[in-house]
N, C-alpha and C positions, 0 to 999 in steps of 0.2 A: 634230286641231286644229292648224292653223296658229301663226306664232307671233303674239302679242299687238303692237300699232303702239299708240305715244303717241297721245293725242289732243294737237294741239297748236289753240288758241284764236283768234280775231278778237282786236285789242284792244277794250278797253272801256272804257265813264264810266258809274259809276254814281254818281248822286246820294242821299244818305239824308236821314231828317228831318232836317231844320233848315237844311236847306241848298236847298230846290228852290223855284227862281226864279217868280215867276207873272208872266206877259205879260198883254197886252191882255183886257179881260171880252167876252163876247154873249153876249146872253140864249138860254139854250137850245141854247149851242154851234152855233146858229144855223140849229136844228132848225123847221119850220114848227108842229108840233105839240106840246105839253106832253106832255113826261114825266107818269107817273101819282108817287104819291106814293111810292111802294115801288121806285122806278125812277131814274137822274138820264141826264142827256144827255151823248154824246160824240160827237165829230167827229173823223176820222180822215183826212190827206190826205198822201201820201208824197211830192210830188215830184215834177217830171217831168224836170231834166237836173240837173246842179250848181250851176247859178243859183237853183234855187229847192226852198228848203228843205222840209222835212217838218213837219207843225202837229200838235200832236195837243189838242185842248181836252175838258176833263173839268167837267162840272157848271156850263158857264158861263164858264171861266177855261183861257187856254190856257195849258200848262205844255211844252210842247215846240212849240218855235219856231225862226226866227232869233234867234240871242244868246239865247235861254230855255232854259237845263239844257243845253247841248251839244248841240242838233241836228244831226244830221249824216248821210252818206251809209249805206248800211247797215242794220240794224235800231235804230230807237227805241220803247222801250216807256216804258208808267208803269202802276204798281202805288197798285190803291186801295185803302183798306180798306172795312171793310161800313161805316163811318161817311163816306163818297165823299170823306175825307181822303189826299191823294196821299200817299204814305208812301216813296217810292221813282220817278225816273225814268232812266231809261238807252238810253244808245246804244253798240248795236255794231257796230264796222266792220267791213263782210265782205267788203272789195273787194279782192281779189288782185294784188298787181300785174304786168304781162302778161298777164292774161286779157280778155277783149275782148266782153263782151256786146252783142249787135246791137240786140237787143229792148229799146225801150226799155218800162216798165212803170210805170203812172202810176192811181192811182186814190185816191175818196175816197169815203168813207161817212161818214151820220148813223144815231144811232141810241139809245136807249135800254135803258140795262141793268139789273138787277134789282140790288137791293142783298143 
């Protein structure tokens, strides 16, 4: 065995209850189709350069935005519970500095998830 390297981390924001912001409402996180009742709606859209931020809307109610919880470049998550109460959302920044990615990578999904 080799010897053992630190993990060392991205920084991070994490927001806990009582503190996470709600932006703008749509109906259905702006899904064409009704969630069933055992299910609620989310919309997922990362971005495509530094101009334009990452959305993430859960059950109707976007919680990660521009100015909503810290959006930012990097990964942003939010954490539901089985009752589709946001209990947690965060962003971490994974961007190096000097490292140079070509690609840019840009996508968004709808979709429904089981409680």
């Amino acid at each position: 065995m080799g010897q053992i390297t630190p993990l060392s981390f991205p920084s991070s924001d994490v927001n806990k209850e009582g503190k996470i912001a709600v932006g703008p409402s749509i109906k259905n996180c702006g899904l064409a189709d009704m969630c069933k009742d055992n299910e609620f709606a989310v919309h997922v859209y990362t971005g495509k350069d530094k101009d334009d931020e990452p959305k993430i809307c859960v059950d109707g109610k976007y919680v990660i935005g521009k100015g909503i919880n810290d959006a930012g470049r990097g990964i942003n998550i939010v954490v539901v519970s089985n009752g589709k109460e946001v209990i947690r959302t965060g962003h971490f920044d994974t961007w190096q500095e000097g490292k140079i990615n070509d690609t840019v990578l840009k996508f968004s999904f709808y979709l429904c998830l089981f409680r």
